[in-house]
NUVEX-793616 format. One record per residue (C-alpha): x, y, z; residue number from 1. Coordinates in steps of 0.02 Angstrom, whole numbers, plus 50000, padded with zeros to 5 digits. Layout:
<lozas>
LOZA     u     v     w kolfi
LOZA     X     Y     Z   NUM
...
</lozas>
This chain:
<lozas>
LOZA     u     v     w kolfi
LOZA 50000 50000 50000     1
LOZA 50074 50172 49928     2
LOZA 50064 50311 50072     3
LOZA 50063 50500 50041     4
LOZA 50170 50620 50148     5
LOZA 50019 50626 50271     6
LOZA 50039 50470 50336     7
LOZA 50211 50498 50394     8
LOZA 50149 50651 50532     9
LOZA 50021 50579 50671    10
LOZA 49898 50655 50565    11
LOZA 49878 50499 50486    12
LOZA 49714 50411 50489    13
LOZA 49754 50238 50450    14
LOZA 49880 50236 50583    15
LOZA 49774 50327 50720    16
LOZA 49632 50208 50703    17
LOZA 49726 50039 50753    18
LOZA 49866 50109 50835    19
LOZA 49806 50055 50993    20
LOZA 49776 49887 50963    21
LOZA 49874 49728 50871    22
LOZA 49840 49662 50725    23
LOZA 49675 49575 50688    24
LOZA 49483 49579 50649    25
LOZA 49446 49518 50843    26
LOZA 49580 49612 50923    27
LOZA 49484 49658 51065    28
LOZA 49469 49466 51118    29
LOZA 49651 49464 51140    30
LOZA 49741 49393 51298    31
LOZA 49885 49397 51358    32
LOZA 50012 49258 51313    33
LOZA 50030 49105 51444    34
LOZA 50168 48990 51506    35
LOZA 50142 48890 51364    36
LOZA 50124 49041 51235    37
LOZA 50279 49114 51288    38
LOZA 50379 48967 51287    39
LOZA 50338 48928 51127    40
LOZA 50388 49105 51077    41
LOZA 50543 49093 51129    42
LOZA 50573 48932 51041    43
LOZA 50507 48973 50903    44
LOZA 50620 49135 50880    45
LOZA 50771 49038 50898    46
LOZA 50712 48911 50754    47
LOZA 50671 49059 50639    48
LOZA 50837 49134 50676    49
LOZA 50962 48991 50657    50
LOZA 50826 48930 50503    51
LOZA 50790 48758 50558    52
LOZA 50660 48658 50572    53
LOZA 50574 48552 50715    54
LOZA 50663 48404 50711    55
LOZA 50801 48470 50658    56
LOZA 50803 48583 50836    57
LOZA 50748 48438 50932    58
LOZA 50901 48345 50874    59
LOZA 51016 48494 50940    60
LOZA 50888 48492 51096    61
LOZA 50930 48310 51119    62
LOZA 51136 48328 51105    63
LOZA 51123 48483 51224    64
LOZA 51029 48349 51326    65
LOZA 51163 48235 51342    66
LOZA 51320 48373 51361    67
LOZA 51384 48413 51511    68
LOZA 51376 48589 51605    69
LOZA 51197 48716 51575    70
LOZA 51076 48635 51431    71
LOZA 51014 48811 51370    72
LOZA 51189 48871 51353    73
LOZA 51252 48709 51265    74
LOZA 51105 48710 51173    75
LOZA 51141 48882 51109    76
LOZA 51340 48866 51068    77
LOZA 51297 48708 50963    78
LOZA 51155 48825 50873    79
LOZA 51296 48949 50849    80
LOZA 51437 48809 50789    81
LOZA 51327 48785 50614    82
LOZA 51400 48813 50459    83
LOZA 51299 48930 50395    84
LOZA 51298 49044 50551    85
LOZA 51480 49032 50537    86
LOZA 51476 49079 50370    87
LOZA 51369 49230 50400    88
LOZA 51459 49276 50543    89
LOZA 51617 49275 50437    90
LOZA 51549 49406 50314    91
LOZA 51571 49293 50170    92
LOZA 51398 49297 50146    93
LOZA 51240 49449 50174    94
LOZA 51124 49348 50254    95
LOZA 51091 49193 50353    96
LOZA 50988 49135 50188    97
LOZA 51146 49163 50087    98
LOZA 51276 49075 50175    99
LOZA 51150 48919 50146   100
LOZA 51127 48961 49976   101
LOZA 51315 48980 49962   102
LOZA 51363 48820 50043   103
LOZA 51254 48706 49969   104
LOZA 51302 48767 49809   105
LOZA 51490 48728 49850   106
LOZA 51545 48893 49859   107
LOZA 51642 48869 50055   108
LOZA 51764 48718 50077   109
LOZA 51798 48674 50268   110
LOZA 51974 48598 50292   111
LOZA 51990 48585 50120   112
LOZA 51850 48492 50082   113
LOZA 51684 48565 49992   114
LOZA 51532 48540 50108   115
LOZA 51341 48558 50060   116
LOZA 51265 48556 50216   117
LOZA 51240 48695 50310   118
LOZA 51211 48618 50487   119
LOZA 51356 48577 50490   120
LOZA 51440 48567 50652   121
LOZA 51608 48658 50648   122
LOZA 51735 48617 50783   123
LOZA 51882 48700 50849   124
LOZA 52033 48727 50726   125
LOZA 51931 48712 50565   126
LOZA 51976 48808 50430   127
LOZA 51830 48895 50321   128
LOZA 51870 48937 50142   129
LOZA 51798 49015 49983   130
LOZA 51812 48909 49827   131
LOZA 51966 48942 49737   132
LOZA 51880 48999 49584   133
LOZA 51855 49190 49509   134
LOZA 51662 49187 49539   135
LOZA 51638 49120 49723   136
LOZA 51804 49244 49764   137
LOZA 51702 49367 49667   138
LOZA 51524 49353 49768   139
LOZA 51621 49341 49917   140
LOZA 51740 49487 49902   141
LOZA 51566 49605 49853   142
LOZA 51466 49543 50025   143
LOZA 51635 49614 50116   144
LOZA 51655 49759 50039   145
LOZA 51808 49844 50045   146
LOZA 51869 49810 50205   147
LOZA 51851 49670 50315   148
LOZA 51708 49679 50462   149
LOZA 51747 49649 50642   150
LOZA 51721 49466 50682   151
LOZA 51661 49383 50835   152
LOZA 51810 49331 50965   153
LOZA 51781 49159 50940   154
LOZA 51827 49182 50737   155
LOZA 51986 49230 50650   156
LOZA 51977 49303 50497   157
LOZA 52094 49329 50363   158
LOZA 52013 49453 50217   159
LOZA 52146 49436 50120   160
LOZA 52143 49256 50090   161
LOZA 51957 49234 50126   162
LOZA 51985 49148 50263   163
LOZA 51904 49103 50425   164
LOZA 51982 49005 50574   165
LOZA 51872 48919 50716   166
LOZA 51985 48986 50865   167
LOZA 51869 48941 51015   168
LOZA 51700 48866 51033   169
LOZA 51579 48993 51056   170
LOZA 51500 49034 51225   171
LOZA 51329 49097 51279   172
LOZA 51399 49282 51276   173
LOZA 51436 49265 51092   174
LOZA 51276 49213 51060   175
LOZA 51177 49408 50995   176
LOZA 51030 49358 51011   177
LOZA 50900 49404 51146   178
LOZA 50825 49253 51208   179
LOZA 50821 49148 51381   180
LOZA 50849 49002 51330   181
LOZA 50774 48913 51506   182
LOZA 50612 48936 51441   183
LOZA 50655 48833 51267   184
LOZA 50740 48704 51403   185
LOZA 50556 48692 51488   186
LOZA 50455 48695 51330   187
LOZA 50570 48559 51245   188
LOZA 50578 48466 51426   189
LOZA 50383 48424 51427   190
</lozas>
């Protein structure tokens, strides 16, 4: 929907008439959100911001499980050790989308070796790569720019030689994210 220059004041009529309430024909029957509701919230913003699916996060649910130390923090660092977060985190790619797309279509090598699957589990001392060819230097080398972006302390990057180093395994603090992760421990706990 195109807006004129009206609707950008508080003049505006379309926004004045809902701004007070959410989205929705029966607005007025909303609640507030329960245990359950805001559980699954949390969860659920996780999932959409690592991109997996259910079983797919009940299967890094179920290692957390079995590590030793906090769940919800182990639960998160092994969210954070995927492929294409690493990727994305590395700047060789814009977008969390992207660093899939880029990986699956054998654009990143890890240790050498071209992987196409971006849940991946990277470990410490692995070495992420672009494809030594002109075009996946080329795509790479335009997401950067022209300088290389401050990485995470867990990372090592080399812009130069598009290259990424797995120094440390992340920790909870690296994770950006604001979410409390006991809650996804409780609603994946039931």
């Amino acid at each position: 929907m195109l807006k004129g220059t009206r609707c950008e004041t508080a003049k505006c009529a379309m926004e004045r008439q809902w701004r007070s309430s959410p989205p929705g024909m029966h607005a007025w029957r909303r609640r507030k959100a329960g245990d359950y509701g805001v559980r699954l919230r949390e969860k659920q913003k996780v999932k959409r911001y690592y991109g997996v699916f259910e079983r797919q996060f009940m299967v890094y649910f179920r290692m957390a499980e079995r590590a030793t130390g906090n769940t919800g923090e182990a639960l998160m660092s092994t969210l954070e050790r995927r492929l294409d977060n690493v990727v994305w985190k590395l700047a060789f790619a814009p977008s969390h989308k992207a660093a899939r797309v880029s990986i699956v279509h054998g654009h990143i090598y890890v240790n050498g070796r071209r992987l196409n699957r971006p849940g991946y589990l990277v470990r410490q001392g692995d070495r992420i790569t672009v494809k030594p060819s002109e075009r996946s230097r080329k795509l790479v080398k335009e997401c950067m720019g022209d300088s290389a972006p401050p990485v995470q302390a867990w990372l090592q990057l080399d812009g130069n030689q598009l290259e990424g180093v797995v120094a440390a395994l992340p920790t909870r603090e690296d994770v950006q994210i604001p979410v409390e992760e006991q809650l996804i421990i409780e609603m994946c706990s039931r």
